[in-house]
C-alpha positions as CSV (number, residue, x, y, z in Angstrom):
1,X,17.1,-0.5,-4.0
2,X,18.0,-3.0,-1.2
3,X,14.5,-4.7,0.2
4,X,15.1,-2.6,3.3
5,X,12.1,-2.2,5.4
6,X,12.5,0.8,7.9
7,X,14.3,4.0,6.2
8,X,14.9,5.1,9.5
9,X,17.0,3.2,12.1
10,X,15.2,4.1,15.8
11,X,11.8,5.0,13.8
12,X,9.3,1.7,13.3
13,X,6.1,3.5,12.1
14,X,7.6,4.2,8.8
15,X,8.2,2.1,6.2
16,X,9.3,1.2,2.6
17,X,6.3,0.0,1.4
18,X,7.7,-2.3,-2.0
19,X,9.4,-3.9,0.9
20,X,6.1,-5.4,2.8
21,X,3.9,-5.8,-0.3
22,X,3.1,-9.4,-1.6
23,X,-0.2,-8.6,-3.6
24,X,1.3,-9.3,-7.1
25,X,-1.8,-6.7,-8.3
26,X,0.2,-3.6,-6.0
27,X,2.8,-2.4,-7.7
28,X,4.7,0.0,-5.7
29,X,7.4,2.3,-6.9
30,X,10.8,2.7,-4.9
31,X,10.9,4.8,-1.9
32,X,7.4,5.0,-1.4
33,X,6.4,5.5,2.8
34,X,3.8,5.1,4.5
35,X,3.5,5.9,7.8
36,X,1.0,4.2,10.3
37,X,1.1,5.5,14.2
38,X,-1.9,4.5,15.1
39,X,-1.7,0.6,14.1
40,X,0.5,-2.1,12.5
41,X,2.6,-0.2,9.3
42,X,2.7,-4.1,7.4
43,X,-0.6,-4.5,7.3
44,X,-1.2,-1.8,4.5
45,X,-2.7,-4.3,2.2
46,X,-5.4,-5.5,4.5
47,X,-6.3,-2.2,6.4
48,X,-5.6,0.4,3.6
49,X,-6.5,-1.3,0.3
50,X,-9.9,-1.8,0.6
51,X,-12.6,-4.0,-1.8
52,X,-9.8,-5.0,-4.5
53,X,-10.9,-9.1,-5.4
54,X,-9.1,-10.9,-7.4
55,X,-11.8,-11.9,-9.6
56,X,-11.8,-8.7,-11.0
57,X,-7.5,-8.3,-11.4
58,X,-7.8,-5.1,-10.7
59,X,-4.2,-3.3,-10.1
60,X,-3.3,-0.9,-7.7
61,X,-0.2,1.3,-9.2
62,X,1.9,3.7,-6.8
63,X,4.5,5.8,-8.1
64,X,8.0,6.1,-6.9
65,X,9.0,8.9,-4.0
66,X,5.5,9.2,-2.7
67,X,4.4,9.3,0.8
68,X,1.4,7.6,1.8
69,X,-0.3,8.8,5.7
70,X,-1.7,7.0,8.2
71,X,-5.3,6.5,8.3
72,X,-5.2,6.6,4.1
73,X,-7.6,4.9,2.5
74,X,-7.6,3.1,-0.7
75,X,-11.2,2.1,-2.6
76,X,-12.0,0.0,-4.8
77,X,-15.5,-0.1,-6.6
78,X,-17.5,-1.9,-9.5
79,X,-19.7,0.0,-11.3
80,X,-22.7,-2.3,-13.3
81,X,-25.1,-0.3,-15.7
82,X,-27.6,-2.2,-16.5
83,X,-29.6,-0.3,-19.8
């Protein structure tokens, strides 16, 4: 797949995501969407994934064909147990 960004000429709140990741812990899958109408559709990492630090290398993995909606939210959390 060609790193194109928008799959749809005139429409700029959709978007190939692969195309606008750079976290090398999200792996997306090609022809994933997401749609954001509300705010800025590159800024999925910061607005969408939420609490993933490096420190802990934890991966985000999204398939191929999926479609992701605005207002989505991703969560990260850490779990201590302490016996």
């Amino acid at each position: 797949m060609p790193q194109k960004i928008y799959p749809r000429s005139k429409d700029r709140e959709t978007i190939y995501l692969k195309s606008v990741i750079s976290n090398p812990n999200i792996i997306v899958g090609d022809y994933t969407v997401y749609n954001d109408f509300v705010g800025e559709t590159r800024g999925f990492e910061k607005n969408n994934v939420l609490y993933q630090y490096p420190i802990n290398q934890d991966k985000l993995i999204i398939g191929k064909f999926c479609s992701i909606a605005c207002g989505s939210l991703i969560l990260f959390f850490f779990l201590v147990l302490i016996l």
